[in-house]
N, C-alpha and C positions, 0 to 999 in steps of 0.2 A: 763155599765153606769158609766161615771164617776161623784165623786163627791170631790167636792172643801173644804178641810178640813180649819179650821178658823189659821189666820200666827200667829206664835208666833213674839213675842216681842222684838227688839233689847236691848241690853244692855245700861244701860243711859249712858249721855254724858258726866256726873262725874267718873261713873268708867271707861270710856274709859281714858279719860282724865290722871287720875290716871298709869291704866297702860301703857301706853306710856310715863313718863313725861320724861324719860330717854330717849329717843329717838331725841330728839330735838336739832337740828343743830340752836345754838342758834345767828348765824350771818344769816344765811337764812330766808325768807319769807317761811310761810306755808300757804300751801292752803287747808283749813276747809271748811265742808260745809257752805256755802253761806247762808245767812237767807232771810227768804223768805215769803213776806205775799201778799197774792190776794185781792184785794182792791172790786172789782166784782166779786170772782170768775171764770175769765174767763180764758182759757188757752193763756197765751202771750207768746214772747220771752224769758221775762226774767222769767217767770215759765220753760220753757224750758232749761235756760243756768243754773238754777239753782240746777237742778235736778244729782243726781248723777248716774254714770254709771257702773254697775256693771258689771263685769266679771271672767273670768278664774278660774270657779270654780276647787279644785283637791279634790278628797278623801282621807284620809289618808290612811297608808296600809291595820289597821283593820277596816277602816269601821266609825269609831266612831266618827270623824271629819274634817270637811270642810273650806279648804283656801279658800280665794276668793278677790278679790279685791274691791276697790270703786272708780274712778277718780271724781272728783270735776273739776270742771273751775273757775279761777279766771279773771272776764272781766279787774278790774286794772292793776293787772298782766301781761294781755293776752297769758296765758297758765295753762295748766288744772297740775294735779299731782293726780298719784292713790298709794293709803295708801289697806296696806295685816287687813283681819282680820281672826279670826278664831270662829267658833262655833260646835255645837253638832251637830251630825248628826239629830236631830231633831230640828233643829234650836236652840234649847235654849243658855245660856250662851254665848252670841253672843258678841266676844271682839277683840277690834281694836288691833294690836299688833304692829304697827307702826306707826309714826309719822313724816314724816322727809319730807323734801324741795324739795325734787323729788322723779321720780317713782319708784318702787320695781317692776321689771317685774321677766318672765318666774320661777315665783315662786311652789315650790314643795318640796314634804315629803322627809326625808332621815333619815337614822337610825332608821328605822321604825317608824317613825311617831315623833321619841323626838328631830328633826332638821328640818330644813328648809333651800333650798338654792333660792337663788334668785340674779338676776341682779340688778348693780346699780350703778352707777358711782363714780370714784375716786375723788382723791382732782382735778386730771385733765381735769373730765369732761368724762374720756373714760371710758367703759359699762366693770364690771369686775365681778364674781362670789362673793357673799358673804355666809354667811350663820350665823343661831340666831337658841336659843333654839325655841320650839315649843310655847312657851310665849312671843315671841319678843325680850327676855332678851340674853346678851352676846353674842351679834354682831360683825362679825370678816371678815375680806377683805379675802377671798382664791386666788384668784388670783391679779398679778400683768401684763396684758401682755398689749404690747406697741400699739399695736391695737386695743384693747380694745374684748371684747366677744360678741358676737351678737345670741347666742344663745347658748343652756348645754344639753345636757339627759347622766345623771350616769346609768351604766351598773346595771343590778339587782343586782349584788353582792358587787354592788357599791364601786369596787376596781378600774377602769375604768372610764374615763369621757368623752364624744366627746363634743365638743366646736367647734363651728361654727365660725371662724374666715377670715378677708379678708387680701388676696392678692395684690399685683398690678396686673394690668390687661394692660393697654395702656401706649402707650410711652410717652413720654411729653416731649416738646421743648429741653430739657437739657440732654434730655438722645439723642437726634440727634448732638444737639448743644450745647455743656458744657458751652462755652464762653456766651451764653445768659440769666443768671441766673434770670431773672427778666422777661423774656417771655412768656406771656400768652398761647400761640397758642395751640392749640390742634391738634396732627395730627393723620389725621383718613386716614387710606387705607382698611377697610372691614368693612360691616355691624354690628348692635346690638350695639353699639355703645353710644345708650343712651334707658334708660327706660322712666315708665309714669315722673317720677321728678325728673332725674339726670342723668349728662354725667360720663357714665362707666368708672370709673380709676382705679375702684378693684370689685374683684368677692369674694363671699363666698367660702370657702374649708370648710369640716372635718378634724378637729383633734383629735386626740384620747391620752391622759395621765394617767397614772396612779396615783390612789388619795388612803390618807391613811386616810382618814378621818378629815383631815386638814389644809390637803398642797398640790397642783396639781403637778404630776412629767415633767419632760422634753415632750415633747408638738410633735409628730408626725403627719404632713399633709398626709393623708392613699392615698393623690390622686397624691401626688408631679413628679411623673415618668411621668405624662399623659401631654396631652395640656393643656391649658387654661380654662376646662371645668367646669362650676360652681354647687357647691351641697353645700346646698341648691339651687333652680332654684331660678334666680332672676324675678320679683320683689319682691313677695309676700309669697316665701319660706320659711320654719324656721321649729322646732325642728320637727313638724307632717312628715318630709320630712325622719325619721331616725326611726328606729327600733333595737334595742339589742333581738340575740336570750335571751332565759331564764337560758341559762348556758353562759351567758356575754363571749362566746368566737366568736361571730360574731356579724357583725355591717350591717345591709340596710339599704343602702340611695336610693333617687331621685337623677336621673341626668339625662339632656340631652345632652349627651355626641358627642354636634356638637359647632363649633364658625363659626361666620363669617355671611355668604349671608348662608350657610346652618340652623345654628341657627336660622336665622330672618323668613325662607320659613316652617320652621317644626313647631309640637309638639311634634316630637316622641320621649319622653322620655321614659325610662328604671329603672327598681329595680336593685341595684348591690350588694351582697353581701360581704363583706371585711372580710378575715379569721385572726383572730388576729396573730395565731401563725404561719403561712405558711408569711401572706403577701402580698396572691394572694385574685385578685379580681374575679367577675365571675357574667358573667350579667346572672340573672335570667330569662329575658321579652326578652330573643333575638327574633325577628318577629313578635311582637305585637307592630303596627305600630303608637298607637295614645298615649296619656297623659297615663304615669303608673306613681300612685301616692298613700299616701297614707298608707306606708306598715306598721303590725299590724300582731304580732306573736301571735298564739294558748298559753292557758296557759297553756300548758306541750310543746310547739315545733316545732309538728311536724306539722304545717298547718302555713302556712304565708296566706294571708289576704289582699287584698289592692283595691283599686280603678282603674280601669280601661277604656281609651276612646279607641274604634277602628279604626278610619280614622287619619290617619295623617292630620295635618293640622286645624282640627275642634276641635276650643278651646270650643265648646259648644256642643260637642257629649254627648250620654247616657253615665253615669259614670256608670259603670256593677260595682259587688262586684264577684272579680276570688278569688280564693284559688289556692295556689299550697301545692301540698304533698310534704314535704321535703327529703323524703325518694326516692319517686317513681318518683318526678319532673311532676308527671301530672298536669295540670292544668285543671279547672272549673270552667263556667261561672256560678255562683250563682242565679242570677237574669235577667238567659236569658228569662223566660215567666214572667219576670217583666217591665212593660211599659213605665216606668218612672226615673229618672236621680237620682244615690245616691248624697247625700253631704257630709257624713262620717258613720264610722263604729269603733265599738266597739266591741269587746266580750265578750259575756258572761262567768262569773266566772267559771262555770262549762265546757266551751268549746264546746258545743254541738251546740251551734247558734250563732248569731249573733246580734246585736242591732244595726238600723243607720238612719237616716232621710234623708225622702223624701219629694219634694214639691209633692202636690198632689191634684189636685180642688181647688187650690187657698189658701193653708195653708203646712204647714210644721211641718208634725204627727212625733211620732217614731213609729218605724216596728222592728218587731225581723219578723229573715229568719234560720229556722230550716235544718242544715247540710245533714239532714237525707235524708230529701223529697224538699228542697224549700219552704217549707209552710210558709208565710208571715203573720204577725199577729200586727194586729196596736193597740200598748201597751198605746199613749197616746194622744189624740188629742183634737179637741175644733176650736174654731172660735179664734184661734192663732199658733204661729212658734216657736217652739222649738229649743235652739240654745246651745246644749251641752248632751254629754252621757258620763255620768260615772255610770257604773252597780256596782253592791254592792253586797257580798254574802248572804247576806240575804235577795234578795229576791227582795231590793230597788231599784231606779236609781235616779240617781240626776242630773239634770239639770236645763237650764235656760228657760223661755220663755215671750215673747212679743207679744202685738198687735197691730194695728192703735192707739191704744186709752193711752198704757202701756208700760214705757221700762222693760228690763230686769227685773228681779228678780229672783232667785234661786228657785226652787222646790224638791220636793221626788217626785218617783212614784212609787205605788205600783203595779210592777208588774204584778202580781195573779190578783187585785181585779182591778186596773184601778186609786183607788182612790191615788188623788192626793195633797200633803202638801204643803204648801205656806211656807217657809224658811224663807225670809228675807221680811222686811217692810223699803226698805231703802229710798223710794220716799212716799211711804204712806200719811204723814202730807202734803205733799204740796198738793196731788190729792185728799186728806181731803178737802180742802179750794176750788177746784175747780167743774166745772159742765162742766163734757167732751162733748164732739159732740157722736153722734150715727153711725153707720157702718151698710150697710144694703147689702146682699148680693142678685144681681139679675143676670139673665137668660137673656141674649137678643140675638132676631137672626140675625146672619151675612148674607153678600149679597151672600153667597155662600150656603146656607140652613144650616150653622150648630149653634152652640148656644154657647156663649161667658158667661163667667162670669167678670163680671162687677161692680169693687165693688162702692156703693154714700156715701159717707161721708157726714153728714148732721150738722149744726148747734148745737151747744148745744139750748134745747129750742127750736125745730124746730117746727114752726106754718103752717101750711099746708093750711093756709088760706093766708098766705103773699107770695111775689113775692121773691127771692134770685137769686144775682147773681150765675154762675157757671163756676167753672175751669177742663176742660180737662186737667189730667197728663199724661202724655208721659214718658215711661217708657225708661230707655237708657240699656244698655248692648251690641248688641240687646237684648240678650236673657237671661233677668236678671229677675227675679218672680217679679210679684207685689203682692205677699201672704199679710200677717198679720207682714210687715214688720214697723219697729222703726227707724226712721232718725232725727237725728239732724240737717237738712238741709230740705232735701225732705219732711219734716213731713206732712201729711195730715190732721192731727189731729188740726194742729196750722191751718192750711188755712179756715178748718173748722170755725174756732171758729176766725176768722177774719170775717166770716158770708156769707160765700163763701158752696154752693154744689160742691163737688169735686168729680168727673169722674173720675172713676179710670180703666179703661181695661186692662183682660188680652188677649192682642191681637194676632194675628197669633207671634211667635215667642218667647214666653215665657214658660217657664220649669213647671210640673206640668198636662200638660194634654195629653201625650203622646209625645211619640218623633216623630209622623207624624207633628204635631201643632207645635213642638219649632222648626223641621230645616227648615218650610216652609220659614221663611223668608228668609233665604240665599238666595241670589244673586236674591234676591224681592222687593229690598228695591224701597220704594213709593209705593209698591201695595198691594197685599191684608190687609197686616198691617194695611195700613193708611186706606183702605174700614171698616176695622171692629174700627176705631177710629171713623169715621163719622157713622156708623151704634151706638158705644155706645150712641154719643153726640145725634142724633137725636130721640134714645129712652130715652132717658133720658128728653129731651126738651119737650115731650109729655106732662110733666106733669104739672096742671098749677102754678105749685109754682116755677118754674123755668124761670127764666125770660132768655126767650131767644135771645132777644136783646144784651144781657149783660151776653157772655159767652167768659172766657179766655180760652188761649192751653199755656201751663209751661211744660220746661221739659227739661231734661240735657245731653251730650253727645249722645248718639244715640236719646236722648228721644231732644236735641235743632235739632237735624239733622231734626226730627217728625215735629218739630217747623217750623224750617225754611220750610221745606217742603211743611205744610200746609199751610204756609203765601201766596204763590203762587197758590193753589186747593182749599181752603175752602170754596167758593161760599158763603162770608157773614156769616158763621158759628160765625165767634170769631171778638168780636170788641179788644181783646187787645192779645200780644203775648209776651211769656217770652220764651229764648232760654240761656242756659248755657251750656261751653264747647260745641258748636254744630260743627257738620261736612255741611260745607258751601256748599262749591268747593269738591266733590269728585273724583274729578281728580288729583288736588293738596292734598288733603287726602292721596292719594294712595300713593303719593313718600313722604310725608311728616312725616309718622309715620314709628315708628320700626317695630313692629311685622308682616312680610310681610304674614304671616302663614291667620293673620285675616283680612284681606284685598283683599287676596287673595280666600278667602273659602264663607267670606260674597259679597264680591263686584265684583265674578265672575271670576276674574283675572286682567290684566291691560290695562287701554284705549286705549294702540295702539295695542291692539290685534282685529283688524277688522274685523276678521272672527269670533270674539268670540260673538255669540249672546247673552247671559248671561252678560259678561261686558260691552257688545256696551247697553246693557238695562239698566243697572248701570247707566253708565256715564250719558246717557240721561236723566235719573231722577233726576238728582241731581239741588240741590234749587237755584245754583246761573243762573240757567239758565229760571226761570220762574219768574225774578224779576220784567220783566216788570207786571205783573200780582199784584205787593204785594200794598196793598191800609191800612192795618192793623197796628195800631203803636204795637210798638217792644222794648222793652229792651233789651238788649243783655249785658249777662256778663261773663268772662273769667279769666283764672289766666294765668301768662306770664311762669309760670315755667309748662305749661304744655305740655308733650312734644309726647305724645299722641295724642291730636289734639290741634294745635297751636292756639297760642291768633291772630295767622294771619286770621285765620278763622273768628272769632269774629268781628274781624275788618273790614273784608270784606263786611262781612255782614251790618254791621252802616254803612260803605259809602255806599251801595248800597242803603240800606234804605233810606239816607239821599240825595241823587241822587234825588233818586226817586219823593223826595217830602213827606214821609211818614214819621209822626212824630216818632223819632226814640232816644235812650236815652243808653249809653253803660259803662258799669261797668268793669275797666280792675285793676287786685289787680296783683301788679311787686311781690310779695312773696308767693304767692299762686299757687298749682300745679291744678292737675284736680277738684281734691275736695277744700272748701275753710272749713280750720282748726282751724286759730287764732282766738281766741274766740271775739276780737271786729272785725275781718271784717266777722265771721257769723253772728254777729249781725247787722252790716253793710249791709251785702249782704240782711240777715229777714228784713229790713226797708226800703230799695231802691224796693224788690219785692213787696212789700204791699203797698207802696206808688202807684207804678207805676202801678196797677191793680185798688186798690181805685179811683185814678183819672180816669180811663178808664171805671170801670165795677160798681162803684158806683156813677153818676152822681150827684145827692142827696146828697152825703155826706160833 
């Protein structure tokens, strides 16, 4: 049983204040928390933009205190900045230890606990290593490199440093054509070419330097002899990609050591281990064909740890947690009679288990998994999603966790007993002022006999006597959780309290209810998925507070795909329809986007493959082909940098609407990739979706 112990107290805003003042780049804007007063009570955008985001909690070495950050947004501005602070491992003495005009990232302990390094830009703007006493005080640049640093991890004996720095990668006009110095053109002869927000001109490498506790020495690429091959993987790669044994004379990285059309067709990446003093590399996963990721040394050595998919190809396979013996090179599926997908792992101080989270029934617990036997043992859970493991020798863990209703905040867990401490109160006063919506967890059954969990998000104040519109969300990945999750975009919390019932399923294809349920939808897309979407809406309709008349379908990248989809099948279900980032044309999808790996795995293969039944069933379901059918007005909005699924998509979609005759309304941001970041076009985007629902789903208003 667990039980919710009372938060301590942040530090006020004069001793913060106080110790920072030295920090202050006194020609830069700083970005402070926002003030912030609820006028009703109600959750709006601007309680939303104004809230701070905590993250990247570290432990110190002994235990006794915790880094962590805060980002703020500033809408005048339009960009956020997150400031380090530190406090007691029982929250107390909770103190800001920086203040400056941009971020402090990839921040962490050194010299046991009486330093600190961290990223942060020079006078030039490019991301360099710094470091400051463990009070903020005496602050000092470590490196200078013309690149700029994009990521750090110091060896344990922190004589060593790997630094994640980029390469050039592709040719450009000038290196063909020297005489053309002003030529834009980009010439491309192989795949990969471009990720979700930008055309590939450089890859990440490892470097490795030796540090004396001051100064970083001459800078060695460990991969330089090889091809083109990137470590960190791009896009979304960085330090969790690297491991140091504990005698700092070897380095594991991630890599998927292909380029080109084989790149774009695979996942099959690899653990490599780099021998400091030989020189030689040596792939650890040779024949382990899908996503190896993740690596995480035993604290004495001899057990490396990591993350493991088995299919090439399926960027949404079960993540197993292997072990390999360092000694003996055996390897161990850990959690082969476990059912469900890891999302990281940690170990215990003692080394004997494990700690790591899993989605599971629609939330995301932690599990410790016992070396001995497998034995899984769920250490901390609750009607929310834990988003961080650092274990503690005595006995603690500290992490972060979130609900529909709550972002982050830090925690302890007590291990032993369950019971769990509240750290920080960094949102506190504003959800003081407010009166949240309700989260109610139901049971409904699908057209195939078996039982969906389905979460409603209800009004703050919900009167079960009045009629409420309702919004179906659509969940995009495919196969992305819709647990106890926190968005500053997506939020269901805000739709709620706009006065909206909000639908929330977890449908065929989501992580969490075994792995039969998440790969059903592969190469399914339009069917059973979208049956248990009309199965939530129509249980849900039953009830009579819900005004069924007056129901929207919202939802983004696979979840606009959902959108468009149903604009063409919903038999009158939904009088209004919001589609973001959606997949239109999944024919044009297919050659449009990079990773051929997931296009390939979810949409069967490709449309002129005739004999392929699985893709010829793909193509046929796709939304631009059932437009004659769409009678539903539509919003549609996209970012131009998105290069994942183009804003051609989006577009296609409005003429087609607009063709049609169907009142149709399209939102296209030229600076924005898949997600929308600047803090005045999310606020932007929050006004145009609330507008364009209010005039649809609340006639009345």
């Amino acid at each position: 049983m667990q039980k919710i112990l009372k938060p301590l107290a942040m530090a006020s805003v004069a001793a913060l204040a106080t110790a920072c003042a030295g920090n202050v780049a006194q020609d830069e804007e700083i970005i402070d928390k926002p003030a912030f007063t609820s006028a009703d009570g109600v959750f709006t955008i601007d309680a939303l933009e104004a809230l701070g985001r905590v993250g990247d909690p570290r432990l110190s070495p002994d235990g006794s205190k915790i880094l962590y950050s805060v980002s703020y947004e500033s809408v005048e501005h339009n960009r956020s900045n997150a400031d380090l602070y530190v406090m007691n491992a029982d929250g107390s003495d909770n103190v800001r230890i920086t203040r400056t005009a941009r971020s402090e990232g990839n921040a962490v302990w050194t010299d046991g606990g009486k330093t600190i390094a961290f990223l942060y830009p020079d006078s030039e703007g490019k991301s360099q290593i710094w470091m400051m006493d463990a009070d903020g005080s005496n602050r000092r640049q470590i490196t200078s490199d013309g690149t700029g640093i994009d990521g750090f991890l110091f060896s344990p004996d922190q004589k060593k440093v790997m630094m994640i720095r980029r390469i050039k990668w592709a040719r450009t006009a000038q290196d063909v054509y020297p005489d053309l110095p002003q030529a834009t053109g980009r010439i491309i002869d192989d795949m990969m070419y471009k990720h979700w927000d930008e055309w590939v001109t450089e890859i990440p490498h490892p470097f490795i330097a030796d540090f004396d506790g001051s100064s970083v020495g001459e800078m060695t690429d460990i991969m330089a002899d090889e091809p083109l091959y990137e470590a960190p993987m791009k896009p979304f790669g960085g330090v969790e990609s690297f491991a140091w044994s504990p005698d700092s004379r070897q380095l594991v990285y991630v890599s998927r050591k292909k380029t080109g059309m084989q790149y774009a067709l695979s996942t099959n990446s690899d653990l490599y281990i780099y021998d400091l003093a030989t020189g030689q590399t040596r792939n650890l996963t040779e024949g382990m064909m899908g996503y190896d990721t993740y690596p995480v040394f035993s604290p004495d050595g001899n057990t490396l740890a990591w993350l493991s998919m088995e299919h090439d190809g399926y960027e949404s396979d079960k993540n197993r947690i292997f072990l390999l013996d360092m000694a003996s090179g055996a390897k161990t599926d850990l959690t082969a009679e476990w059912d469900y997908t890891v999302d990281d792992i940690a170990w215990a101080p003692d080394g004997r288990s494990l700690y790591f989270r899993a989605y599971k029934d629609g939330v995301m617990p932690i599990f410790n998994i016992a070396l001995a036997d497998a034995k899984i043992t769920q250490i901390a859970g609750g009607e929310c999603d834990y988003a961080a493991l650092l274990p503690a020798a005595d006995g603690r863990l500290v992490t972060m966790r979130h609900s529909m209703l709550y972002p982050n905040e830090i925690f302890s867990v007590d291990t032993a007993s369950g019971d769990i401490t509240k750290l920080t109160a960094v949102n506190d006063d504003i959800f003081a002022q407010l009166t949240m919506p309700s989260v109610e967890r139901r049971m409904v059954p699908t057209t195939d006999g078996k039982e969906m969990l389905v979460w409603v998000v209800k009004p703050q104040g919900f009167d079960a006597t009045s009629k409420y519109p309702g919004l179906l969300y659509c969940q995009g990945g495919p196969q992305q959780a819709v647990s106890q999750f926190w968005s500053y975009r997506w939020n269901l919390a805000l739709m709620a309290a706009n006065g909206y019932v909000v639908i929330a399923p977890n449908r065929r294809g989501l992580p969490g209810f075994g792995t039969e349920w998440n790969a059903q939808i592969s190469g399914d897309y339009g069917g059973q998925n979208m049956r248990d979407y009309f199965s939530a809406v129509d249980h849900v309709k039953a009830e009579p507070w819900l005004d069924e008349k007056h129901i929207g379908a919202v939802g983004a990248s696979y979840g606009g795909f959902s959108v468009y989809w149903l604009a063409g099948h919903h038999d009158g279900r939904f009088a209004a329809l919001i589609a973001h980032a959606g997949i239109f044309n999944t024919e044009a999808q297919y050659l449009e986007t990079e990773e051929m790996w997931f296009a390939n795995w979810d949409m069967g293969g490709a449309y002129w493959e005739k004999d392929n039944a699985t893709a010829q069933a793909t193509f046929a379901n796709s939304p631009h082909r059932f437009v004659d059918k769409w009678d539903t007005p539509i919003l549609i909005t996209h970012g131009e940098l998105d290069y994942r699924i183009l804003s051609s998509q989006g577009e296609m979609a409005f003429n087609a609407a607009t063709l049609r005759g169907v009142p149709a309304e399209m939102l296209i941001f030229p600076d924005e990739n898949h997600w929308i970041l600047k803090p005045q076009n999310a606020i932007l985007w929050q006004r145009v979706f609330f507008r364009w629902l209010d005039k649809w789903l609340k006639p009345n208003s």
